[in-house]
C-alpha positions in Angstrom: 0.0 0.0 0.0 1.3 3.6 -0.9 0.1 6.7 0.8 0.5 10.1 -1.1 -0.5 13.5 0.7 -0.7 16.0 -1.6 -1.4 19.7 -0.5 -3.2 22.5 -2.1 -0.7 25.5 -1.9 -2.3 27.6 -4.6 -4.1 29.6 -2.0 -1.2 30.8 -0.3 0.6 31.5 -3.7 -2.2 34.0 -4.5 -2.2 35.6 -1.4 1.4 36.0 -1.1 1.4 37.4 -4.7 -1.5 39.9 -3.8 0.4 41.2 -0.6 3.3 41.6 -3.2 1.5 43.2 -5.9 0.0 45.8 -3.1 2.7 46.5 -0.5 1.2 45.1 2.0 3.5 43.8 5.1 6.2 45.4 3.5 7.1 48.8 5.6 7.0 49.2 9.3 8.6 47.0 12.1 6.4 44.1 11.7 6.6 42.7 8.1 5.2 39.7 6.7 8.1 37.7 5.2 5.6 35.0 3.6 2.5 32.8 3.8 3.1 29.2 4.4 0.9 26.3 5.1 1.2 23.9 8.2 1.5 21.6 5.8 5.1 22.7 4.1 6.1 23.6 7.5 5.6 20.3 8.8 7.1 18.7 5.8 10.6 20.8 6.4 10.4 19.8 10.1 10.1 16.2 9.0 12.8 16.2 6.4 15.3 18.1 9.0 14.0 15.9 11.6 12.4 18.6 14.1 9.7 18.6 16.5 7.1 20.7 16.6 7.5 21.2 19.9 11.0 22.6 19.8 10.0 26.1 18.7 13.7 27.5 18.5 14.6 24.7 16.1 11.8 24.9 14.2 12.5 29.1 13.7 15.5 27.9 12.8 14.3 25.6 10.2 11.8 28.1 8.7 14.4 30.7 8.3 16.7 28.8 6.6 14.0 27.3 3.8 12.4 30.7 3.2 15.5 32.7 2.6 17.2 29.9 0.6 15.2 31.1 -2.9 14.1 28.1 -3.4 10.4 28.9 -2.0 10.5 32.4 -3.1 6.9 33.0 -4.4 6.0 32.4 -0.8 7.8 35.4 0.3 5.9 38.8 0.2 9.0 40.9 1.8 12.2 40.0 0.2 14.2 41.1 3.2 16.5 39.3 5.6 15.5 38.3 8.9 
């Protein structure tokens, strides 16, 4: 037997795209750096073999993923963080 997830991340492509297109998030001291799903979040935890539970790792993780460019149509602000 063979079990495939598949996620819908469409969604959270638009929206990150909208927030792009209309500067939102990307002035002031809070600043949205991207939309992400549970679900990609959990899949990086998994694949660098962190807990949710271990919130400093986990920043750690996220960080590292979203500034790589390799999940760059997530990002809104193109900063670094």
């Amino acid at each position: 037997m063979v079990i495939k997830q598949r996620h819908d991340v469409s969604q959270a492509l638009k929206d990150a795209r909208m927030a792009r297109d209309a500067g939102i998030g990307m002035s002031g001291e809070n600043r949205i750096v991207g939309f992400l799903q549970p679900a990609i979040i959990g899949a990086w935890l998994k694949e660098a073999g962190v807990a949710w539970s271990d919130t400093e790792a986990a920043k750690e993780v996220v960080q590292k993923k979203i500034i790589s460019g390799e999940f760059d149509k997530f990002r809104v602000w193109e900063g670094t963080y």
